[in-house]
C-alpha positions in Angstrom: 4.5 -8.3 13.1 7.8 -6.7 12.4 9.0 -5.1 9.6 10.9 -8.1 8.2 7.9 -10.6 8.5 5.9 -8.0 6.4 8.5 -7.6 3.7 8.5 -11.5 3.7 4.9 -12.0 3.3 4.9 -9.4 0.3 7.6 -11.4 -1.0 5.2 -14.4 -1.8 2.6 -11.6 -3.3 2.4 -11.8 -7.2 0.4 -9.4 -9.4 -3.4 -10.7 -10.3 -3.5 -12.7 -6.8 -7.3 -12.4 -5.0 -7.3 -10.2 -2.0 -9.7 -11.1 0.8 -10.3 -9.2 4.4 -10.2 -10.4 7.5 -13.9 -11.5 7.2 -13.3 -13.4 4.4 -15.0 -10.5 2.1 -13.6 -10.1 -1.6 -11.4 -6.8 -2.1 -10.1 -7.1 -5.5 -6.9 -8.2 -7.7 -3.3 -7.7 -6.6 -2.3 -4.5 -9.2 0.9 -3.3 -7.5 3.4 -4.0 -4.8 6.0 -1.8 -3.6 8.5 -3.1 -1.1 9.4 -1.5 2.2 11.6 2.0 2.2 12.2 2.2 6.2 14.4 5.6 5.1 11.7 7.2 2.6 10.6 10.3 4.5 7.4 11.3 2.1 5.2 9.6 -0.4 7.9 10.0 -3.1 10.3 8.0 -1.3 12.4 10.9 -0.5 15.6 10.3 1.9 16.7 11.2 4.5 19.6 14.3 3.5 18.3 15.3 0.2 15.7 17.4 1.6 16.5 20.4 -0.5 14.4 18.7 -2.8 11.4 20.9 -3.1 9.3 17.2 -3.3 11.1 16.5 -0.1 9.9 19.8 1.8 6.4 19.7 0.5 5.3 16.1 0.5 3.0 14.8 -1.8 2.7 18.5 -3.6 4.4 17.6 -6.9 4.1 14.0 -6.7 2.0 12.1 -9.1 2.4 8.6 -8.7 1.7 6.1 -5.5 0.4 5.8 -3.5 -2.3 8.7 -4.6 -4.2 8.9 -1.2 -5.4 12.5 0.5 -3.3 12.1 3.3 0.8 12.9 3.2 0.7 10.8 6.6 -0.6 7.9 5.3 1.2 7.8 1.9 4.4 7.8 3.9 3.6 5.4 6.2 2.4 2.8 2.9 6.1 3.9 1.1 7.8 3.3 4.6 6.3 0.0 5.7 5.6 -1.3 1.8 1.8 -1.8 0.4 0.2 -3.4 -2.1 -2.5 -1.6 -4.4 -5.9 -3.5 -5.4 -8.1 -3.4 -8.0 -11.4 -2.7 -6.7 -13.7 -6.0 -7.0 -16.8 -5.9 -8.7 -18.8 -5.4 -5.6 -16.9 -2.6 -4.0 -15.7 -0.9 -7.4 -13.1 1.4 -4.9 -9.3 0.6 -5.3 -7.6 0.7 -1.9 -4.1 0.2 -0.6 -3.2 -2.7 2.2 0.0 -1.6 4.3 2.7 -4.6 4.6 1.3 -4.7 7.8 -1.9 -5.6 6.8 -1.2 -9.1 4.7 -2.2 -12.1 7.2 -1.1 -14.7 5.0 -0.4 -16.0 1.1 -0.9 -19.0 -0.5 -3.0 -20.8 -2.8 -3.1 -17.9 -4.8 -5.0 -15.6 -2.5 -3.6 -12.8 -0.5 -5.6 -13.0 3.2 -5.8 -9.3 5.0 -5.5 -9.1 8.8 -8.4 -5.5 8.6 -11.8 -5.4 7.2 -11.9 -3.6 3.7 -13.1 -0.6 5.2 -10.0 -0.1 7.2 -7.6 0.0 4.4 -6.3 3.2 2.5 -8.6 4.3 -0.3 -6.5 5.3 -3.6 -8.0 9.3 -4.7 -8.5 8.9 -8.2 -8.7 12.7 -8.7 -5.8 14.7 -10.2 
């Protein structure tokens, strides 16, 4: 899937949509989206030339909003490609983030994940 095709698909992603995985399993509630930054170069959505910014050198150090995952690698890559954040569902009770990427298809109200559950970014709730 290319980049465009993703930022399509999370085009037709509204807030409160169900999110299901590839198997068909429940993941929880559409909470967030954030569109695709192709020139963000951290988790802040830093660009490219303004990396005298101290948030720029040291990615993810002073940053305290999303995507809030442990790894500076894969925050960038979710503000790069675009993600949306899910509620945990009642069964799983852990919020996660699904990469552009990741979103199979939308319609009827349901957003339908191309991964298992387990294979998506889990949001660190520390601080």
């Amino acid at each position: 899937m290319t980049m465009l095709d993703a930022a399509r698909r999370l085009a037709a992603v509204r807030h409160g949509m169900t999110v299901i995985d590839c198997a068909g399993h429940p993941v929880g509630f559409v909470c967030a989206i954030k569109r695709p930054d192709p020139l963000a170069v951290n988790a802040a959505g830093q660009r490219i030339g303004q990396s005298s910014d101290l948030a720029a050198l040291l990615p993810g150090a002073l940053v305290a909003g999303e995507p809030r995952v442990t790894s500076p690698a894969v925050a960038a890559r979710l503000v790069q490609h675009g993600y949306l954040r899910i509620n945990a569902s009642r069964t799983d009770q852990v919020d996660r983030y699904a990469l552009a990427d990741d979103v199979a298809d939308v319609s009827d109200g349901v957003v339908r994940l191309s991964v298992p559950r387990e294979a998506l970014a889990v949001r660190h709730s520390g601080g």
